[in-house]
C-alpha distance (Angstrom), angle and dihedral (degrees) to the residues before:
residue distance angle dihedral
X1 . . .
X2 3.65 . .
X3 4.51 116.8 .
X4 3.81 85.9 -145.3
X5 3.92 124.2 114.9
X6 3.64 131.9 -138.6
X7 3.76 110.5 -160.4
X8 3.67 109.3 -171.5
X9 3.68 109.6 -174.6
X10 3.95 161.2 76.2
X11 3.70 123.4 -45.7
X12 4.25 122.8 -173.0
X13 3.20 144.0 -172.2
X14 3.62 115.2 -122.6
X15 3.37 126.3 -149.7
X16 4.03 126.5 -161.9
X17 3.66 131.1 -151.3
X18 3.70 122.9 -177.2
X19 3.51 114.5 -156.4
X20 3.84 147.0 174.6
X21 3.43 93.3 -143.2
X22 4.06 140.6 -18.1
X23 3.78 114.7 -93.8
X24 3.66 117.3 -116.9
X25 3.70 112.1 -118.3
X26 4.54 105.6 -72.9
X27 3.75 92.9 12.1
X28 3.92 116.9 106.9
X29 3.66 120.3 -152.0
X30 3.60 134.3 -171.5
X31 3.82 118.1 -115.0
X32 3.60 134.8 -153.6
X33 3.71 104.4 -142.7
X34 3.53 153.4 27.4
X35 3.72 137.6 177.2
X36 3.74 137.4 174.5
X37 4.16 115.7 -144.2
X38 3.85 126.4 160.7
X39 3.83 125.9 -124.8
X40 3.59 149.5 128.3
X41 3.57 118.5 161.3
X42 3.85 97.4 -99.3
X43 3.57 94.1 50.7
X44 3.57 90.1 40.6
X45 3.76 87.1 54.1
X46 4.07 92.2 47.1
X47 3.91 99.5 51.1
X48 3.96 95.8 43.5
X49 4.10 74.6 56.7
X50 3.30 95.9 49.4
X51 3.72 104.2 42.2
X52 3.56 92.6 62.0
X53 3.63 92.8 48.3
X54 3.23 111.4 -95.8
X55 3.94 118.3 133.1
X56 3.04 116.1 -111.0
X57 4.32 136.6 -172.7
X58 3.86 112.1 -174.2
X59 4.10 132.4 -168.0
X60 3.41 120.4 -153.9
X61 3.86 141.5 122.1
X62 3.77 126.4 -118.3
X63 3.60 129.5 -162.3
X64 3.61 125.4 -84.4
X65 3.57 90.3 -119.4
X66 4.06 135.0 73.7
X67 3.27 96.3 -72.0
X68 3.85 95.3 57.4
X69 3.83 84.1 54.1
X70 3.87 88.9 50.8
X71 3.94 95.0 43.3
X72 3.92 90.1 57.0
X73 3.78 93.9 42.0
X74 3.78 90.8 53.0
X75 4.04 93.7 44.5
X76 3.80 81.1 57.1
X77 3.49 105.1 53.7
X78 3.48 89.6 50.9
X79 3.61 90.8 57.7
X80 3.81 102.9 -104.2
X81 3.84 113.8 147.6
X82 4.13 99.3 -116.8
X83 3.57 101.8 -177.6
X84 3.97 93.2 108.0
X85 4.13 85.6 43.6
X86 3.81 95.2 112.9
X87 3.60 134.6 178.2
X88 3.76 130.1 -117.8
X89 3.39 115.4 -135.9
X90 3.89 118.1 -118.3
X91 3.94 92.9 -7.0
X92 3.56 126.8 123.8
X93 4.10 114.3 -122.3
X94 3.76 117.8 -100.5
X95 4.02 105.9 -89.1
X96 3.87 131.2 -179.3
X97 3.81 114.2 -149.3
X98 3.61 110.3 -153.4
X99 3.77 136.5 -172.2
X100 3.80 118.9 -162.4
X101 4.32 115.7 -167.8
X102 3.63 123.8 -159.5
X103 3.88 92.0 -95.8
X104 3.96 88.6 63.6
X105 3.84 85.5 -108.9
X106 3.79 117.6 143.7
X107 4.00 151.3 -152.2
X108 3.55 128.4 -171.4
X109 3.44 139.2 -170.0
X110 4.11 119.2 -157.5
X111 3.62 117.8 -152.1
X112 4.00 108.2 -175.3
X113 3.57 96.9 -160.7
X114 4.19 110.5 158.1
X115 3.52 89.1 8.5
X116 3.71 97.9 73.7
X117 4.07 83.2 57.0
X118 3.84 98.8 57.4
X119 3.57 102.0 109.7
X120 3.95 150.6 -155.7
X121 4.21 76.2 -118.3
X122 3.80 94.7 55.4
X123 3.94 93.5 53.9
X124 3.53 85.4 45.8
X125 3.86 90.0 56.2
X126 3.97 83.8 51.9
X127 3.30 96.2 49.4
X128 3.72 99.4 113.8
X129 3.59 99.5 50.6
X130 4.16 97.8 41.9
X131 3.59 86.0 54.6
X132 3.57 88.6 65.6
X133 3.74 88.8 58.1
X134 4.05 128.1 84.0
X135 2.87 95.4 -151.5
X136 3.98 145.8 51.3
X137 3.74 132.0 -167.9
X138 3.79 123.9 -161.4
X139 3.51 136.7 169.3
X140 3.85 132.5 -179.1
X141 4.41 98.8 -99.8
X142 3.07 92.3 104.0
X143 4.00 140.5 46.0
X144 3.65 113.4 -36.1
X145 4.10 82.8 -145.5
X146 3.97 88.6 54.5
X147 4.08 88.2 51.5
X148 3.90 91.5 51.5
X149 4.36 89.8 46.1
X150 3.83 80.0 50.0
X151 3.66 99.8 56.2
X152 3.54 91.9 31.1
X153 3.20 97.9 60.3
X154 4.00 97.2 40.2
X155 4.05 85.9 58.3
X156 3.72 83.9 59.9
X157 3.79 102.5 54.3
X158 3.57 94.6 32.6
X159 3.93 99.3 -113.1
X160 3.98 115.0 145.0
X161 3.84 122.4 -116.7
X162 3.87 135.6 -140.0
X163 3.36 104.9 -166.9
X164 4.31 114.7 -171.2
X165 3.67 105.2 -172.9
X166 3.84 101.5 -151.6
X167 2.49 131.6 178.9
X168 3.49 94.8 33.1
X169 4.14 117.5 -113.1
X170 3.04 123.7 -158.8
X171 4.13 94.8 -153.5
X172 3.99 92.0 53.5
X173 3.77 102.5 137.5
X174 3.76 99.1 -135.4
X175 3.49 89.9 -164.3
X176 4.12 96.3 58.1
X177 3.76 81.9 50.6
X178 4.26 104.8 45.6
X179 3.57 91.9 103.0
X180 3.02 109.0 61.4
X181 4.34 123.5 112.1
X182 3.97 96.0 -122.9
X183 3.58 133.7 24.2
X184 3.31 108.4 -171.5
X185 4.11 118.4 173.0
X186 3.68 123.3 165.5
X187 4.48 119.5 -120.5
X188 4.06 83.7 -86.6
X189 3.16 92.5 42.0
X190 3.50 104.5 51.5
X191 3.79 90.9 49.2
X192 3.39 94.8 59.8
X193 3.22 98.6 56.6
X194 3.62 104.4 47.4
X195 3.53 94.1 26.4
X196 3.60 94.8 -125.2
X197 3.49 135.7 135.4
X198 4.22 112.9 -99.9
X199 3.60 113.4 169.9
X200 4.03 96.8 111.4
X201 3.80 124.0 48.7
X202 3.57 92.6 -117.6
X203 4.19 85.1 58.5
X204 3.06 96.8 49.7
X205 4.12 96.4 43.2
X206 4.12 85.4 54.8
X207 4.03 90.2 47.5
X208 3.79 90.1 49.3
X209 3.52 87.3 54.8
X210 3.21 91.8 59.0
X211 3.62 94.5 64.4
X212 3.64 90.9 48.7
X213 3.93 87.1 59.2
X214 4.08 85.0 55.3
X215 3.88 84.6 63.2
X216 4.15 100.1 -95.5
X217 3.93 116.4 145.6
X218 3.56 105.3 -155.4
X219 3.87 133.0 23.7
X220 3.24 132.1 -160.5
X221 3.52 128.0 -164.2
X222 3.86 123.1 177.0
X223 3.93 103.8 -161.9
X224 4.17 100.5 -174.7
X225 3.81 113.4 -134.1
X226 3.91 82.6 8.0
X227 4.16 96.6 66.4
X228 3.49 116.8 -133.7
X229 4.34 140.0 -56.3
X230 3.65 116.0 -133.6
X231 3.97 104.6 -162.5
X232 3.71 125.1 -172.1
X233 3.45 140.7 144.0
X234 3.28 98.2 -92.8
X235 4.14 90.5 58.4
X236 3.79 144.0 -67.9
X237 3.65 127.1 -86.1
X238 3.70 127.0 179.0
X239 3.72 123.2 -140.4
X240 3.30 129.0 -138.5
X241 4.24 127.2 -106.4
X242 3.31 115.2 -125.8
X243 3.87 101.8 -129.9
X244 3.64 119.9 -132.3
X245 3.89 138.6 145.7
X246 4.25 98.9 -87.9
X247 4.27 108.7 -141.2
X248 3.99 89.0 166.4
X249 3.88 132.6 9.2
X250 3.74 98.7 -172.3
X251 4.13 110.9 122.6
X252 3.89 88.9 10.1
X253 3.97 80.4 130.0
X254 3.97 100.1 49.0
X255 3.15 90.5 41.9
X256 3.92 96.1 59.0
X257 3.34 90.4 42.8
X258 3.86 100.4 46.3
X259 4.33 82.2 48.5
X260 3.45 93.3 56.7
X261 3.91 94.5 47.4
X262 3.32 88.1 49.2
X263 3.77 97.7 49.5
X264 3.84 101.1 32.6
X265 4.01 88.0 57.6
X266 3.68 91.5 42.5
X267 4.16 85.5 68.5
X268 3.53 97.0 -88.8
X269 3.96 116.9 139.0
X270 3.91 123.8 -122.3
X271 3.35 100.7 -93.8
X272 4.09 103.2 40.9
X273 3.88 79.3 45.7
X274 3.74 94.1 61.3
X275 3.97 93.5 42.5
X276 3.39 85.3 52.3
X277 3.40 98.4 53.1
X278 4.17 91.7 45.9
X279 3.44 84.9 60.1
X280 3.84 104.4 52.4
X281 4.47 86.4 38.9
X282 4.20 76.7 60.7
X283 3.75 92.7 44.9
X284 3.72 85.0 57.4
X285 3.19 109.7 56.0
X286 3.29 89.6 55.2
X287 3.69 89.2 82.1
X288 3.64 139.3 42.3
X289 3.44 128.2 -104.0
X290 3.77 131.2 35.0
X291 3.55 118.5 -100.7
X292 3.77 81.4 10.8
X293 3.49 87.4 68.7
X294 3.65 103.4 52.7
X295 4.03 109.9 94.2
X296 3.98 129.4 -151.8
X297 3.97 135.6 -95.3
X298 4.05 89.1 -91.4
X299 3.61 93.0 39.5
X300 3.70 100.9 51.3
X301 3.76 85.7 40.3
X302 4.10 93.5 66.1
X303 4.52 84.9 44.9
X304 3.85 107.4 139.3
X305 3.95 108.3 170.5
X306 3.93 84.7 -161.3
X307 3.78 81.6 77.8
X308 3.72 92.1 48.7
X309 3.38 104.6 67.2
């Protein structure tokens, strides 16, 4: 089995407003901060990957604007093969508007952009180099169709699938998707989609189960503060946070999941895999941002969460 990656998914740029207050609607107020940070889950998903050394090919579109031009260059430099990183004609890139209050609370706005144009032809016109890959990572910001071509076509050439379906949608066919290696939703997430309750562990454990039932091999559920479930058919077991002193939660999620692509094709077994990944999620919030926020191979390496607290 090959180590490399195969990220097939969105990318954004987000943009970050810190304000006093909102504006009501025709009043202009002045606000105290602005920042500029890229992310989307998939490309979220593909640098944590990369950064600790995995290798990693992504597909995505960007917008046919500066932005798309900055999204690739950034994807790049952090080591990401870009050579299926295309450009949709006449679309705007993927952005993320988001307003930040004094109290740390937060709206967003998502604007798809050139995701909504990455399409079952695009991984198509990949197709030589994912199959090279063992393994691909999806998530649900782009075309459901594009998902379903994915996994479709992975079945076919025998390449395993981790499938994170965020953000949650509610017309995800969960039997186009059964198939697939990992499954791995967050509390909301989950809830959503079996329309279960999944606030405690043991909630979420009997709503995981009920994926199992729909023919799915191995769940993942990443539960925050709470660690992580790992649900199979041969039983449940609940791992462990890592406890440190959260300044920023955003891309706690991608980044578990890009750790434990990383790790699990660098040789490392399912479980030590998922620790690992708990550990770097825990290393991230430690910092603000959201790629921003993911560290390196060396870094990661020299993590004590003693120090964290």
């Amino acid at each position: 089995m090959s180590g490399m990656i195969g990220v097939v998914g969105s990318n954004m740029v987000d943009l970050v407003t810190t304000i006093g207050r909102m504006p009501a609607w025709g009043e202009t107020l002045e606000a105290p901060g602005f920042a500029m940070g890229f992310g989307g889950k998939g490309a979220n998903q593909a640098v944590a990957a990369a950064r600790l050394g995995a290798s990693v090919m992504m597909v995505t579109r960007v917008g046919d604007d500066l932005f798309g031009g900055d999204v690739k260059n950034n994807l790049e430099r952090n080591g990401v093969d870009v050579r299926h990183v295309r450009t949709a004609p006449g679309a705007a890139n993927g952005v993320a508007p988001i307003f930040i209050d004094p109290n740390g609370e937060n709206a967003i706005l998502i604007v798809k952009g050139a995701n909504d144009h990455l399409s079952p032809a695009d991984v198509d016109a990949a197709s030589s180099d994912l199959a090279r890959c063992g393994l691909i990572v999806l998530q649900l910001e782009v075309p459901l169709e594009t998902v379903y071509h994915t996994i479709d076509w992975a079945r076919r050439e025998g390449i395993s699938v981790l499938l994170n379906p965020a953000p949650a949608n509610p017309d995800l066919d969960l039997d186009r998707v059964k198939d697939v290696a990992f499954f791995m939703p967050n509390q909301t997430e989950l809830a959503l989609l079996t329309g279960r309750e999944t606030e405690t562990v043991e909630q979420a454990t009997e709503a995981a189960q009920l994926l199992l039932a729909r023919g799915m091999g191995t769940v993942v559920v990443t539960l925050g503060g709470d660690g992580a479930l790992l649900v199979t058919p041969d039983g449940v077991e609940h791992l462990p946070p890592v406890r440190v002193q959260a300044r920023d939660t955003s891309g706690a999620g991608d980044a578990f999941i890009g750790a434990f692509a990383a790790h699990f094709m660098g040789g490392l077994a399912l479980r030590p895999a998922l620790r690992e990944a708990t550990r770097y999620a825990a290393l991230s919030v430690t910092r603000s941002g959201t790629q921003a926020s993911f560290a390196g191979a060396a870094e990661f390496a020299g993590f004590d969460p003693q120090r964290e607290r």
